[in-house]
N, C-alpha and C positions, 0 to 999 in steps of 0.2 A: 340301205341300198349299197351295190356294193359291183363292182363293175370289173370283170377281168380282163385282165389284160390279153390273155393267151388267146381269147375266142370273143372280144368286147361283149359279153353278152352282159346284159342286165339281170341281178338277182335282185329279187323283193320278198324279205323275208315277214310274216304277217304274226303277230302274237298280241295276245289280249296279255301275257307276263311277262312284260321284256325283262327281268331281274333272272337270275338263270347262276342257282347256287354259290359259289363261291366266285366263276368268272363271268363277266358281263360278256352281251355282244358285241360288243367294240371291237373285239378280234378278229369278229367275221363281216359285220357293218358298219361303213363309212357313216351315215346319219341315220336320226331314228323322227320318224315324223309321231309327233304326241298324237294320239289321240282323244278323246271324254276321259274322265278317269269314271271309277264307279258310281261316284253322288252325282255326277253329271248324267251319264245313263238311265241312272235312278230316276232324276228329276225329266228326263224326256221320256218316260215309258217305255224303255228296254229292257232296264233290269226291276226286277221289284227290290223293295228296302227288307232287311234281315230285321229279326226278335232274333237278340241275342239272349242265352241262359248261361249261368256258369256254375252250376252246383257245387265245383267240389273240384280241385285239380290236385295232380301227384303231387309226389315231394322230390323233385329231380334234382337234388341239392347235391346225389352223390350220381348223379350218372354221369357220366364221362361223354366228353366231345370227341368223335372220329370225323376226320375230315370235312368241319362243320357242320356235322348232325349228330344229334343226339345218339350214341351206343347202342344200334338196337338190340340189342341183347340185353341191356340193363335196361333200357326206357321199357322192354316186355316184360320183364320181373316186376318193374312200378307198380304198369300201368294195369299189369291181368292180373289185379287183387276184387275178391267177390262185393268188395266195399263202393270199390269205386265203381264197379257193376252197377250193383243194386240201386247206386243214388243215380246214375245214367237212365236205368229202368223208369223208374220212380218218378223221375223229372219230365222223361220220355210221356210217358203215362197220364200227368196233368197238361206238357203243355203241346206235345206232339201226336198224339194220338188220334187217329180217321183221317191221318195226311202221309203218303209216302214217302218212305225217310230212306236216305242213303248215308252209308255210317262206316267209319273209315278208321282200321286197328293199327296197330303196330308189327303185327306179324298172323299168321291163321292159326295160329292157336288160341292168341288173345282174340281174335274174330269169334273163332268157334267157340269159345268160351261164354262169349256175351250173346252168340244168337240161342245159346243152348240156358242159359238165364234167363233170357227174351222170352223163348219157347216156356219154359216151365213157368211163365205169368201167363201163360195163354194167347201170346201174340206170334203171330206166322211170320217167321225170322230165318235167314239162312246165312251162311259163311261161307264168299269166293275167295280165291289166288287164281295164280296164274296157271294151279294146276287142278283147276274144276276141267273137269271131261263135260258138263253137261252141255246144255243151248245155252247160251248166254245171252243171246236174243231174246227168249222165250222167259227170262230170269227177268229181263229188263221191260217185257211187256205186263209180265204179273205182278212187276213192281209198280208201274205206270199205274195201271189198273185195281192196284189194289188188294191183289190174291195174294202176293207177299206185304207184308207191312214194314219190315225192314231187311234190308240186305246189307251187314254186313262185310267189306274187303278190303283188301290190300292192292295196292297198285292197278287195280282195276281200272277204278269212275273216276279217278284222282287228274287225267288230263284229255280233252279232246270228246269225253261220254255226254251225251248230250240226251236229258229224259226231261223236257221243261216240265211235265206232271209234278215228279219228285221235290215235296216242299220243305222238308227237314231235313237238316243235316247234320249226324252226333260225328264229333271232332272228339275220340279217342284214341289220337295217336298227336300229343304234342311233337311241335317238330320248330329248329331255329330257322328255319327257310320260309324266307318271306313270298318265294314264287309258290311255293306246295301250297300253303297257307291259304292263297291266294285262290290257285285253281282247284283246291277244294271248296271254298265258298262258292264260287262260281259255278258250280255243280247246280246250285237248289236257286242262285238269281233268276233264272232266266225267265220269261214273263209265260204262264199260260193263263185259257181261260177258267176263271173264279180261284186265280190263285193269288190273293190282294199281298202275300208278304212270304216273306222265307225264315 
């Protein structure tokens, strides 16, 4: 809450992430009122509880830190090797597969790369950025529904995209940011019906 002086008027800033990269909101807000955290939500029927997987993760031992995130230019060399595909594929396949999955890259090459891996197993997969010309409406209803199986992107569904259908969520773009982290999981919580878990 945060009160100015110039025009008294009252600001109320609302975020399910109050963590926000490198600088917190104490800059811009006097207090911050708590809300539930997640296992709180969880336990009242807002959010459903996650099956977590972890097949297999990079070796990020030599990619470098830019202004507290991962280099994405080197975290894209890691991370768009056909290995770590094929075991995302594979794991996809046993433990996510006839549920709509929203799947989040490092950059749209490595996107395109994994819907086009996706595709040649026979599952109906595509690759946004911020520079798809199509409907993006029409991408997120066929995802809902099921005519897509997964949609891979970048900076897309990652804050504010709201499809409670979509119940998996492949995390292939590691990142040190605990707010990203965050409002990509939140992507696949949100509660619909006969969707018992994320």
């Amino acid at each position: 809450l945060f009160r100015s002086v110039e025009q008294g008027t009252v600001v109320i800033g609302m975020t399910a992430t109050p963590c926000r990269g490198t600088e917190g909101l104490g800059s811009i807000y006097k207090w911050m009122v708590r809300c539930p955290d997640t296992p709180e939500l969880i336990d009242a029927g807002y959010l459903v509880k996650p099956r977590v997987f972890a097949p297999s993760a990079p070796d990020l031992k030599k990619v470098k830190t830019t202004a507290g995130e991962f280099n994405q230019k080197q975290l894209a060399q890691v991370c768009d090797q056909t290995k770590l595909t094929g075991d995302i594929l594979q794991h996809w396949i046993k433990n996510g597969r006839g549920k709509p999955t929203i799947a989040f890259g490092v950059d749209i090459n490595h996107c395109k790369h994994m819907a086009e891996i996706f595709a040649a197993a026979g599952v109906r997969a595509m690759a946004v950025d911020h520079t798809y010309r199509g409907d993006f409406d029409l991408v997120w209803r066929q995802l809902q529904n099921y005519e897509l199986e997964v949609v891979f992107n970048v900076g897309i569904a990652g804050y504010g995209w709201d499809a409670p259908k979509v119940e998996v969520m492949i995390e292939a773009r590691p990142t040190q940011s605990l707010g990203l982290w965050l409002q990509h999981c939140g992507r696949v919580l949100r509660t619909a019906a006969g969707k018992p878990h994320a």
